[in-house]
C-alpha positions in Angstrom: 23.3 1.9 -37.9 21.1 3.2 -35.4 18.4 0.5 -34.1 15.7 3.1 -35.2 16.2 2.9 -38.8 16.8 -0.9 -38.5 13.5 -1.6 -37.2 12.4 0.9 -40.1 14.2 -0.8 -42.6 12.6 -4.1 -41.3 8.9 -2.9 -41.3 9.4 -1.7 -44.7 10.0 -5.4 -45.8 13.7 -4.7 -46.5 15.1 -8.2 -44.8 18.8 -8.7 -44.3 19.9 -12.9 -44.2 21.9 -12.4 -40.8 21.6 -10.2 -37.9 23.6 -10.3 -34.3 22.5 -7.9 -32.1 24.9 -7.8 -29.5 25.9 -5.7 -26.6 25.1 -4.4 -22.9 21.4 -3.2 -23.5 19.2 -5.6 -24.2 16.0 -3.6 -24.1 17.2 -2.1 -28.4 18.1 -6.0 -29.4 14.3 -6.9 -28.0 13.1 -4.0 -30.2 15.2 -5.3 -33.2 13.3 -8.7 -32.4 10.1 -7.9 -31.6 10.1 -6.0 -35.1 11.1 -9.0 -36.9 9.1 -11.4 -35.9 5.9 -9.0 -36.3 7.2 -8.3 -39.8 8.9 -11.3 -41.1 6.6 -14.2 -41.1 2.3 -13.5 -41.2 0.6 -14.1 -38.2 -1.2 -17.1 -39.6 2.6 -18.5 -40.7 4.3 -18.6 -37.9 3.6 -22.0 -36.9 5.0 -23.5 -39.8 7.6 -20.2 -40.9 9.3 -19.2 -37.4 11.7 -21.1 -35.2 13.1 -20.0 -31.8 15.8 -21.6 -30.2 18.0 -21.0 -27.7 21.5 -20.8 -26.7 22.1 -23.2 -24.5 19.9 -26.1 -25.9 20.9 -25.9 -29.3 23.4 -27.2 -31.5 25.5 -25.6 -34.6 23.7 -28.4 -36.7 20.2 -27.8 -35.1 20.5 -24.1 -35.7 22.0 -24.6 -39.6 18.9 -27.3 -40.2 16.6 -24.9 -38.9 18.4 -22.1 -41.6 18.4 -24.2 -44.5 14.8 -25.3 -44.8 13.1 -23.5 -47.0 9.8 -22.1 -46.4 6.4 -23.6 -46.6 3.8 -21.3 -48.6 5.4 -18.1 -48.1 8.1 -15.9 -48.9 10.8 -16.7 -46.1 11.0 -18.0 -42.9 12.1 -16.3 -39.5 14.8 -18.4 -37.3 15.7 -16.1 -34.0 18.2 -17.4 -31.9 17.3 -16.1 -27.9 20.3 -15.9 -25.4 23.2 -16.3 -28.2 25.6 -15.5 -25.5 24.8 -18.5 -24.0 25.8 -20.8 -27.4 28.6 -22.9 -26.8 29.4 -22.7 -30.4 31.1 -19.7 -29.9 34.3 -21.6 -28.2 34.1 -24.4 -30.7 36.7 -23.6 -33.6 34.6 -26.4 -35.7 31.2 -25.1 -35.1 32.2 -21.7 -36.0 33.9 -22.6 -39.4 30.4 -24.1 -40.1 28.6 -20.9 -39.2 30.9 -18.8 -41.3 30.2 -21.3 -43.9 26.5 -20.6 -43.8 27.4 -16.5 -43.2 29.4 -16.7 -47.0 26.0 -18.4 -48.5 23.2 -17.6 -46.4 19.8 -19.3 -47.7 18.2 -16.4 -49.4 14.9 -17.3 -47.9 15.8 -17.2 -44.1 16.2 -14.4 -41.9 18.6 -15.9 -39.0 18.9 -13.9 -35.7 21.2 -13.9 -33.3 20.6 -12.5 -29.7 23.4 -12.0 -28.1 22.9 -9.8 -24.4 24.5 -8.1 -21.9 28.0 -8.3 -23.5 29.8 -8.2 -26.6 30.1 -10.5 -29.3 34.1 -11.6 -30.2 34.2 -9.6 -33.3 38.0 -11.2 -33.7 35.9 -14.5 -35.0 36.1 -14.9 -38.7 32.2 -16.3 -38.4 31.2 -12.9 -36.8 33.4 -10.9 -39.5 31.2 -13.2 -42.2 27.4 -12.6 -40.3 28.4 -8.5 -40.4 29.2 -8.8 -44.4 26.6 -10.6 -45.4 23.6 -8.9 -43.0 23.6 -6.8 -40.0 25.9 -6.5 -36.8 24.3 -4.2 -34.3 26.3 -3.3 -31.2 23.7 -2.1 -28.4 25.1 0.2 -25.9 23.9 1.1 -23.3 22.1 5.0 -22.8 24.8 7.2 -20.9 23.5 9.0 -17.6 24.1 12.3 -19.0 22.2 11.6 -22.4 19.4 9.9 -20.8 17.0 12.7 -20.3 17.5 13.3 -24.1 16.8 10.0 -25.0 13.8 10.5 -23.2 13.0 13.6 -24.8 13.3 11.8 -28.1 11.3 9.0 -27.6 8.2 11.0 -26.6 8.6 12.7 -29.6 8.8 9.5 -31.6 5.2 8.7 -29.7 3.8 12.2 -31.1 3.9 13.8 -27.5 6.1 16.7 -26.0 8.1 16.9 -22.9 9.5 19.6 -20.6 12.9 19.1 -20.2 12.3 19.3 -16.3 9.9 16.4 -16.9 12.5 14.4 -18.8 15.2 15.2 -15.9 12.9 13.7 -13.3 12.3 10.6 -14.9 16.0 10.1 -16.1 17.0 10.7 -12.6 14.8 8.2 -11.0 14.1 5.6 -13.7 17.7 5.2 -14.3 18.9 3.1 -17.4 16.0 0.6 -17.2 14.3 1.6 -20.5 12.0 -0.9 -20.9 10.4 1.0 -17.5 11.4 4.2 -18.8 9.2 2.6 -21.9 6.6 1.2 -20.2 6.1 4.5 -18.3 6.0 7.0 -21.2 3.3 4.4 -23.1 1.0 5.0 -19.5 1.4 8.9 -20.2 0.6 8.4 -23.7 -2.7 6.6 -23.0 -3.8 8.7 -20.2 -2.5 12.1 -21.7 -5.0 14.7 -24.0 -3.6 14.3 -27.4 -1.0 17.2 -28.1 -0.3 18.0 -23.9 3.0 18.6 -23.2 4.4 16.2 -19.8 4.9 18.2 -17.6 6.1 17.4 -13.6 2.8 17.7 -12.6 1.7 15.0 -15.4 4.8 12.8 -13.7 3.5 12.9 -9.9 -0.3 12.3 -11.1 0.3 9.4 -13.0 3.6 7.9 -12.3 4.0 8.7 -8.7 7.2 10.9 -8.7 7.0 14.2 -6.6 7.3 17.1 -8.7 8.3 18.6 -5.7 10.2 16.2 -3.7 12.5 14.0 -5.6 16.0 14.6 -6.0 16.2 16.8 -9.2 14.5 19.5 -7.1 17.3 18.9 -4.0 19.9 19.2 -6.1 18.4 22.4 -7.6 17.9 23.9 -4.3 21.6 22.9 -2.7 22.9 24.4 -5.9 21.2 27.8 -5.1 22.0 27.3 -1.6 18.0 27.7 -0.4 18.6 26.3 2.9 14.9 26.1 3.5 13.5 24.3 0.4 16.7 22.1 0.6 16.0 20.7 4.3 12.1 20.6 3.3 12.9 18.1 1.2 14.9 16.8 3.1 12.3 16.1 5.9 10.5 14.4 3.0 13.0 12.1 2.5 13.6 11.3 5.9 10.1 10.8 6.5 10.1 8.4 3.3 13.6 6.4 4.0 12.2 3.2 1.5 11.9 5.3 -1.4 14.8 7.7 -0.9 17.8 5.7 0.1 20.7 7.1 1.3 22.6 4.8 -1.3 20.0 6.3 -4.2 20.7 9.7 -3.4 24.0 10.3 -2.8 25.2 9.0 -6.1 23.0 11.5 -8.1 25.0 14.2 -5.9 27.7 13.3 -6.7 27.6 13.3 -10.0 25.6 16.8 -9.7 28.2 17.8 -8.2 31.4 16.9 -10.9 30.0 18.5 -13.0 30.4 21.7 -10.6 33.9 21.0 -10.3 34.3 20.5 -14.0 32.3 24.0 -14.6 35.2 25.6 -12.4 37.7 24.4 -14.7 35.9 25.7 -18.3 37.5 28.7 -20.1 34.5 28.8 -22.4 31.2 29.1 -19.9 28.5 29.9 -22.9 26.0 27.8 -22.9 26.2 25.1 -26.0 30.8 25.0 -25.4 29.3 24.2 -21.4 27.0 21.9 -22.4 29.3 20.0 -24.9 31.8 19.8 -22.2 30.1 18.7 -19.2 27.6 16.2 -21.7 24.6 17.5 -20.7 21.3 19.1 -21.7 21.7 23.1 -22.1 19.2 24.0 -20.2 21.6 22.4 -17.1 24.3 24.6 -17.5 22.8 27.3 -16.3 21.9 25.1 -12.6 25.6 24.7 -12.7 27.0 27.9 -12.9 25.0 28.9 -10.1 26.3 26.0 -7.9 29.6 27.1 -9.0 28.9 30.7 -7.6 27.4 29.1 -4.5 30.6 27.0 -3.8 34.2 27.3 -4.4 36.4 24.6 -5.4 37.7 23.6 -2.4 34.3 23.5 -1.2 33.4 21.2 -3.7 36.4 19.2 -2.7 35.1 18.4 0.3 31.1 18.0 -0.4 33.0 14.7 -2.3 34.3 13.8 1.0 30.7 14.2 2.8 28.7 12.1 0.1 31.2 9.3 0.2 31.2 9.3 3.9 27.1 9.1 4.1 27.4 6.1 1.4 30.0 4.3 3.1 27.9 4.5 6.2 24.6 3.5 4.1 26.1 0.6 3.4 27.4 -0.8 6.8 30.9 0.4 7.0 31.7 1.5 9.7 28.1 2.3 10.7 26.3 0.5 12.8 23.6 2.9 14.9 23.0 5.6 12.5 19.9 5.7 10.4 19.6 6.4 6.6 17.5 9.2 7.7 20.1 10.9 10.0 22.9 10.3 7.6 21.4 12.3 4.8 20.8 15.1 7.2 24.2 15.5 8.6 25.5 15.7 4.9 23.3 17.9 3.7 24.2 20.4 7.0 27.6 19.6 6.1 27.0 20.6 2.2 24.9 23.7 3.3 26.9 25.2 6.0 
């Protein structure tokens, strides 16, 4: 079930007894949270209705206690469990035959939840098989590279706003997988934005501090149409601005821009949704890599591979020890371009 309609389900007052929300993205399990504990227990109950533990410090009695008390003037009680991964209980054969005891006849009036980060819970255990029949088992993965920008795209429309999808490209390229920024970012645009504007680049660079111009979305765009000048002006930016454009940052994003140019060479079916399904990534993209592909051959883009490694070998000390990040990018873009 997708987190989304969990946390709907949750502030529609529909409870389930268990949750573990497990997996390598923590920033959907915090969401899961943060919606049940706003919607669980009242505000002026949660002194005497909501108990959080954590992993580490807590035992498979002290949690069970904690689940079996009944509530005091309300309808149920909240009992979260914070860095689950951390329980020992886990490894204990014992303390997990009492959890899946409690999992086959959870107390009606408790909602008990685990949160269990950056990893997968061991769904082989018959207490884990017991927590997913009884309530909810929620596997948070994280946000693939090439689905980020749509993820982006989607949130904003969840907040009621609209995005270009060059907008969404910028900040997926230099926000990365940390959504809670990605998050925090888009709530800053949605305060300081006119009601019904659509984000734009310009919106981006004003408010966020990413060049609409000068950021590595628009190098990429220009070394794909092979415009030599706009490629080395930005460049020269980044040269000039070595902290915030590392060679290590870059050439990663290139290389990846430019798989999916080798993997364009290789399609029978070049339209634009069979393209887009088969390099996993927005539509409007494929047409920026078919023009690459035009621009270089295949062997060509065999050996751009070999100039990006090279520059982020050097970047980070191997076999480097006099040139500068700034120099490195420029010899491998010359290389790339020429």
């Amino acid at each position: 079930m997708p987190h989304r309609q969990i946390i709907r389900d949750v502030q529609s007052g529909s409870f389930r007894p268990l949750y573990l929300l497990h997996g390598e993205e923590p920033f959907f399990i915090d969401e899961i949270s943060k919606a049940l504990e706003e919607a669980v227990v009242e505000a002026s109950m949660r002194d005497f209705n909501q108990t959080i533990v954590y992993g580490r410090d807590t035992s498979v009695e002290q949690l069970l206690e904690a689940a079996r008390r009944f509530p005091m003037m309300a309808e149920r009680q909240l009992v979260v469990m914070r860095e689950a991964q951390d329980w020992p209980a886990w490894r204990r054969s014992s303390d997990m035959v009492k959890l899946e005891a409690y999992a086959k006849s959870p107390v009606a009036s408790t909602v008990l939840v685990f949160c269990f980060k950056n990893k997968k819970a061991d769904g082989r255990l018959k207490a884990v098989k017991a927590i997913s029949k009884a309530g909810t088992l929620f596997l948070s993965e994280k946000v693939r590279d090439y689905k980020l920008a749509e993820w982006i795209s989607n949130q904003v429309q969840e907040k009621g706003m609209r995005i270009s999808g060059q907008a969404s490209q910028i900040l997926a390229e230099y926000l990365g997988n940390d959504l809670r920024k990605v998050m925090n970012e888009l709530e800053k645009l949605r305060i300081v934005l006119p009601e019904g504007t659509e984000v734009q680049p310009e919106h981006i660079e004003k408010h966020i501090g990413i060049s609409k111009d000068f950021n590595v979305f628009e190098l990429q765009r220009a070394i794909g149409a092979k415009d030599l000048a706009r490629a080395n002006r930005i460049v020269d930016y980044f040269a000039a601005n070595p902290k915030d454009h590392p060679v290590a940052m870059v050439m990663p994003v290139l290389g990846s821009f430019f798989s999916k140019v080798y993997a364009y060479h290789g399609l029978k079916d070049r339209s634009s949704a069979a393209a887009a399904k088969a390099l996993r990534c927005a539509p409007f993209a494929v047409k920026q890599y078919g023009e690459a592909a035009r621009n270089y051959s295949l062997e060509k883009v065999g050996r751009v591979f070999g100039y990006l490694k090279e520059a982020d070998r050097k970047a980070k000390g191997q076999g480097n020890a006099t040139v500068s990040d700034p120099m490195l990018l420029k010899e491998a873009m010359f290389k790339i371009l020429h």
